[in-house]
N, C-alpha and C positions, 0 to 999 in steps of 0.2 A: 534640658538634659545635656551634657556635657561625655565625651567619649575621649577612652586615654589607651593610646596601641601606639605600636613601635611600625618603623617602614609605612611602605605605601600597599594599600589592596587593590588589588586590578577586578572590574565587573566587568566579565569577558561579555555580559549581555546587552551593556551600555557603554563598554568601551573606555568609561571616566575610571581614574583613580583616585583614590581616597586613603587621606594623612589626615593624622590626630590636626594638625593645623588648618586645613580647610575646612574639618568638619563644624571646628570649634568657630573658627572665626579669629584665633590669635596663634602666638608661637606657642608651643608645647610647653615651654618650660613656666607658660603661665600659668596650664591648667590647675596646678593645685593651688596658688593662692585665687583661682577665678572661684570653686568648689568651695571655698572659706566662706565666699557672700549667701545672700538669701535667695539670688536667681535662679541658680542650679539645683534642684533638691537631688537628684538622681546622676549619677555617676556610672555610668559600665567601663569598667576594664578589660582588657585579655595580655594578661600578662603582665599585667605593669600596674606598680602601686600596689604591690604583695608586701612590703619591707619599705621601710624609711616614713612612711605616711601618715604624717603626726597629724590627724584633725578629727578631737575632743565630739565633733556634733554628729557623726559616725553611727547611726545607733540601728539600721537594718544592712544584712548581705543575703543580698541570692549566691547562690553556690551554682554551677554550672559546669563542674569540671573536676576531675578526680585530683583529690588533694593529699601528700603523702611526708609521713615523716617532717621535719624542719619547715617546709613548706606548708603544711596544714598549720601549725602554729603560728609562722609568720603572719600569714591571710588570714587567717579567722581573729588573731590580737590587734587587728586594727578598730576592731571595735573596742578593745577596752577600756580606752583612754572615760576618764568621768569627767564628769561634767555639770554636778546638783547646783540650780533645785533642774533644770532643763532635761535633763537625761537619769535615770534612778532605772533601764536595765536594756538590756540586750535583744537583735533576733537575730537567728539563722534560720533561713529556707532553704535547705541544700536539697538537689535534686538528683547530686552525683552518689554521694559517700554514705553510710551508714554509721549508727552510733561507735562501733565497736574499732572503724577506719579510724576515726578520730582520738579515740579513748587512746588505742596502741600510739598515737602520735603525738598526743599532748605527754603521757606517764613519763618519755625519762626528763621531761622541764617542768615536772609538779612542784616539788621542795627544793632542790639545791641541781644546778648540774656544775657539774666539775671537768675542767680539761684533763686525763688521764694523765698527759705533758703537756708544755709549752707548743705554742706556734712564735715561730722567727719571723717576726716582721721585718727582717733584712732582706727576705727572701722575694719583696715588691723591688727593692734595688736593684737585685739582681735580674730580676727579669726587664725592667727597664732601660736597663742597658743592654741586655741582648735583643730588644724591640727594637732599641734605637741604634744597633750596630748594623740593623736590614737596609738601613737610609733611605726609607720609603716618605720620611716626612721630615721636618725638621721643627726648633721649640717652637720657631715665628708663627707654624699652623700652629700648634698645641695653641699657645699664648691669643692669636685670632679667632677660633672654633671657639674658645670661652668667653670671651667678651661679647662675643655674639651671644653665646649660648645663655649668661647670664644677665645680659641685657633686658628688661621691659618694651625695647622699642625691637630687638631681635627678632629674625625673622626665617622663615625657612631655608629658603633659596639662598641664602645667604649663609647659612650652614653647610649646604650640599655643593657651594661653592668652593667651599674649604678642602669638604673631605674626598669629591667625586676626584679630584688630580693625584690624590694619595690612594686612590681605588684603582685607578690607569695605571700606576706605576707597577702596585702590586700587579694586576694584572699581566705585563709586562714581562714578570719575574719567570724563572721556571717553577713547573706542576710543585715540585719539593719542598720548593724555599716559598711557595704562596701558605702552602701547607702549615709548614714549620711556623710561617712569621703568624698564621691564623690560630694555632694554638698557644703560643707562647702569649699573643693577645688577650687571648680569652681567659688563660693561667690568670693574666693579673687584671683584670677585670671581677672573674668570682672571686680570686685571694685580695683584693681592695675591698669588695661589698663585704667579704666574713671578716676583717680583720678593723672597720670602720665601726662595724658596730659595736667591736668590745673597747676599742682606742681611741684617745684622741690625737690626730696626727698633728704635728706643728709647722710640716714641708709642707704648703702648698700646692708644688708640683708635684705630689704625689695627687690628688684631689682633680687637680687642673689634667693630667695625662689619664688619670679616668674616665671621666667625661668625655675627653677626645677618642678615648682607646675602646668606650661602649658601643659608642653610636656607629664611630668606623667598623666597628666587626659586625654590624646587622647589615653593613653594605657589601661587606665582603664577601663572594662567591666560595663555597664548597669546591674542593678542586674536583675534576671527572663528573661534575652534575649534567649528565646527557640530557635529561629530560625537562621540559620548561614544568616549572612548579607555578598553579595558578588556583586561590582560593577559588570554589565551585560552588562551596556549601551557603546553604542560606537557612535562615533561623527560622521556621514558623509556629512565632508565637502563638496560634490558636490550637499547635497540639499538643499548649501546655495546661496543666490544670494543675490547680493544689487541693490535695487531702489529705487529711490529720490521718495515719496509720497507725500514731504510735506515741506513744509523751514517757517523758521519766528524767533521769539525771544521768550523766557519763560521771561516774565516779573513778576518781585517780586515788591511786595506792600513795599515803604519806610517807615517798623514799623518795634518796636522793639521786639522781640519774647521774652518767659519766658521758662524754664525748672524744672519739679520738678525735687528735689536730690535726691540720694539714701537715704533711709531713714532704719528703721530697715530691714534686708536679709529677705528675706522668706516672708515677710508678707503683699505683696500688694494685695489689694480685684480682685476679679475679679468680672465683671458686664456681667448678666445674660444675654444672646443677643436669638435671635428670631432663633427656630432653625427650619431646614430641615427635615421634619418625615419621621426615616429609612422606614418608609411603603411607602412613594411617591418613595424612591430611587429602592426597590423593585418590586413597580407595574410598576413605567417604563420600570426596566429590561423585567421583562413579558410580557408586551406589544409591545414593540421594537425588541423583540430576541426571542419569542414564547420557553420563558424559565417559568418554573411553581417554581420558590423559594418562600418561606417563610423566613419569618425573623429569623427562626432558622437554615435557609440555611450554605450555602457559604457567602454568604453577610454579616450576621450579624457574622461572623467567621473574615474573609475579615476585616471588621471594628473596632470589638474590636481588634483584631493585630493591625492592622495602627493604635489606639489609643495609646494602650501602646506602640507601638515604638516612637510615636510621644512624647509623657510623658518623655520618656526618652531620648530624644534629650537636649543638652546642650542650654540654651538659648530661648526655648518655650515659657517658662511661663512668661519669661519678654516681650517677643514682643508681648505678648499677654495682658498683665496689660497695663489697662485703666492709672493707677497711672504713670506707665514706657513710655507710647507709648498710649499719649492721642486720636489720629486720628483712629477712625474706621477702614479708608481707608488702613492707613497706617499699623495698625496691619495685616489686609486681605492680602497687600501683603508681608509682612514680615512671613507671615506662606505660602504662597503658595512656600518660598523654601524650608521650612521645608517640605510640602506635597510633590511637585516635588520629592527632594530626599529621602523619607522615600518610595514615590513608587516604583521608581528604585527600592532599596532594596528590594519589595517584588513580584519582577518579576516574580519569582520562587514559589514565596508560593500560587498565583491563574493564570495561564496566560492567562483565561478566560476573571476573573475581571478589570484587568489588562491592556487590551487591548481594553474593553468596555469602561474604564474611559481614555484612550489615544485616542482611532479612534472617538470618540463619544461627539465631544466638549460640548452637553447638558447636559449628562448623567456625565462627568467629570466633571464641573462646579458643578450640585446637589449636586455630592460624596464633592466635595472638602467644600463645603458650608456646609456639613452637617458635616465633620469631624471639621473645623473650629469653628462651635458653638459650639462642644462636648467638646471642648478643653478648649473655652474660656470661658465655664460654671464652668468646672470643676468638673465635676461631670463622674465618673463611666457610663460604658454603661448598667449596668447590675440594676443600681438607676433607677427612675422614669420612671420605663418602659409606662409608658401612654402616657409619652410626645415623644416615639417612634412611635405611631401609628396613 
């Protein structure tokens, strides 16, 4: 069995850390031609190997995790590569999602999808020259981090050698400009993975500064993260069972879908959605758990942290833009794995609250609802305090 995750996990109860490279026994960049052979039959991912994962002998997925819009099609079409007489059909086990989650997210790439407009691929030039005006790194790392990186004999340490002194420096920097340089990174990181798949580039170092510019931003700190973030959660498989509830077909409507493009970074609207008032999620508690908070409690402490950590997840604010990820639905569940895991992380910081928005499927749903429109508003918790009560 073979495991493919990004960074290191700390077992606060054993103390060891664990990388896709010492689990496996080689550098990461081996694991998918190691999954090509006959040794491996099983594969777990989290997070990684959703898109680019060409391998034909592909033919079961567990699902484990709420899958949404673009993202459900990506991960669930890694199965469809063929491969007769060896492979002639498919399975999903999903444990997350329902037929109807999926149906809404395969329909607009049934028949034809079309870019409403272009996207400028000029537009990775330009942010790579304003990556590389912060002088955090220079090409000799770029050029080093990938010969390592694409090397057979390459190796971890030897990677983290490269990018830890571009992590220093950053660190170094002021709150702003750590900020700025972290998103401007990440801009041409997603706008490389969406703009590779429809192209093919002929610059190299557009290729070569991706690789370098991925890996470096899983190292890089959130600016103001007060609280140490430490996986807690553990998996146990024996309170899993499978049963057939339900069989049929997910039929797609034969039309043809549109997509907006990337268009200027940063600047898609957000639309102002119907929110959950922190005082309904309040008097519940009180009511349910003969708890006496105020909204200057634990709760509204509780929330503004899940706020800003949620802010600072990679990836938010576009599954959250109406302009990026037009489906209501489909933004709701694309942030419930943001929620999901920004909870975990804060196991520790209430395990009170914590265990009220887990055992408490009403009380979870409100929280979650109510963290979701704060998000998708965009607005500070600390603004229009009216619209809290």
């Amino acid at each position: 069995m073979l495991v493919a995750f990004s960074g290191t996990v700390h077992d606060p109860e054993t103390g060891l850390d664990y990388t896709e490279t010492n689990m496996n026994g080689f550098p990461e960049s081996q694991t998918a031609d190691t999954f090509k052979g006959n040794e491996y039959p099983f594969l777990i991912v989290a997070n990684k190997f959703q898109t680019g994962f060409d391998q034909k002998l592909l033919h079961t997925m567990y699902v484990d995790k709420k899958l949404g819009g673009v993202n459900a099609v990506q991960t669930l079409s890694r199965l469809n590569r063929t491969y007769p007489p060896f492979k002639e059909d498919t399975c999903v086990l999903d444990f997350a999602n329902d037929a109807k989650e999926i149906q809404d997210a395969f329909q607009p790439y049934y028949e034809c999808t079309l870019l409403s407009e272009p996207t400028d691929p000029n537009k990775l030039y330009d942010l790579k020259r304003i990556i590389e005006d912060y002088h955090l790194f220079g090409q000799a790392e770029v050029d080093a981090f990938v010969k390592v990186y694409f090397s057979k004999a390459g190796k971890q340490e030897k990677l983290l050698a490269i990018l830890d002194p571009v992590v220093d420096r950053h660190e170094a920097t002021e709150p702003k400009a750590r900020e700025e340089f972290r998103k401007h990174l990440g801009d041409y990181v997603r706008l490389y993975a969406f703009l590779s798949q429809l192209l093919t580039f002929t610059d190299i170092s557009l290729e070569k500064f991706y690789q370098f510019g991925r890996h470096l931003l899983r190292k890089l700190k959130p600016t103001d993260d007060r609280l140490p973030r430490e996986i807690t959660d553990q998996i146990d498989m024996d309170s899993y069972r499978i049963q057939l509830t339900s069989s049929g077909e997910i039929k797609l409507l034969a039309e043809d879908g549109a997509l907006k493009p990337i268009s200027a970074l940063g600047t898609g609207a957000l639309r102002e959605e119907e929110r959950a008032p922190l005082s309904q999620i309040i008097q519940y508690i009180n009511e349910h758990y003969g708890t006496e908070f105020t909204d200057s409690d634990k709760v509204r402490y509780f929330a503004e942290d899940m706020e800003r950590r949620l802010a600072d997840r990679e990836g938010v604010r576009n599954a959250l833009d109406p302009a990026v990820n037009p489906s209501v639905e489909n933004r709701k569940l694309a942030f419930g794995d943001f929620f999901s895991e920004t909870l975990e992380d804060m196991i520790s910081t209430n395990v009170e609250i914590y265990k009220k928005i887990v055992d408490d499927p009403n009380f979870g749903s409100l929280f979650r609802e109510f963290m979701f429109n704060k998000l998708a508003s965009g607005l500070p918790l600390e603004s229009k305090r009216n619209s809290l009560r």
